[in-house]
SETORZA-247314 format. One record per residue (C-alpha): residue in one letter; z, x, y. Coordinates in steps of 0.2 Angstrom, whole numbers, plus 5000, padded with zeros to 4 digits. Layout:
<recs>
AZXY ...
</recs>
This chain:
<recs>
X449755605205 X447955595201 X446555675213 X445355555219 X444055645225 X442655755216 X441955915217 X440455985209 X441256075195 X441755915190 X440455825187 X439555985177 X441055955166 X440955775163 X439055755163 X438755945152 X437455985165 X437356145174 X438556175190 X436756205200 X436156045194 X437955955197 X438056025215 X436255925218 X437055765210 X438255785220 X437255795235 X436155655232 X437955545231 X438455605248 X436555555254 X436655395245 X438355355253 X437955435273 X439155555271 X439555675281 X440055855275 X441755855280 X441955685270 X442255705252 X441655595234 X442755495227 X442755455206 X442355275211 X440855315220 X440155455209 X440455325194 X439555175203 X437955315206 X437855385188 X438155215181 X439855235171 X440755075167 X442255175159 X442955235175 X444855235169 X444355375157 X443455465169 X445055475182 X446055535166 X444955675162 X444755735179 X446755775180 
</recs>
């Protein structure tokens, strides 16, 4: 089963950027989206905000 949703660390390992600098990016997705904190980001969404066409490779890297 593959997760859909994304956490921080996840995006500092995709991107290379720091975990402080991921957990912003990952804030400014949530504000982009109006979501509320108990709501989580899913590899779609983070995708369509940082531009990445290749979504499938994304999905298999985050197993």
């Amino acid at each position: 089963m593959q997760r859909i949703c994304i956490v921080p660390k996840d995006i500092a390992r995709l991107t290379g950027k720091s975990e402080r600098s991921s957990r912003l990016i990952y804030a400014k997705i949530m504000k982009h989206y109006s979501k509320e904190k108990h709501q989580v980001v899913t590899v779609d969404e983070m995708c369509a905000y940082l531009d990445i066409k290749d979504v499938e490779s994304i999905k298999k890297q985050i197993k």
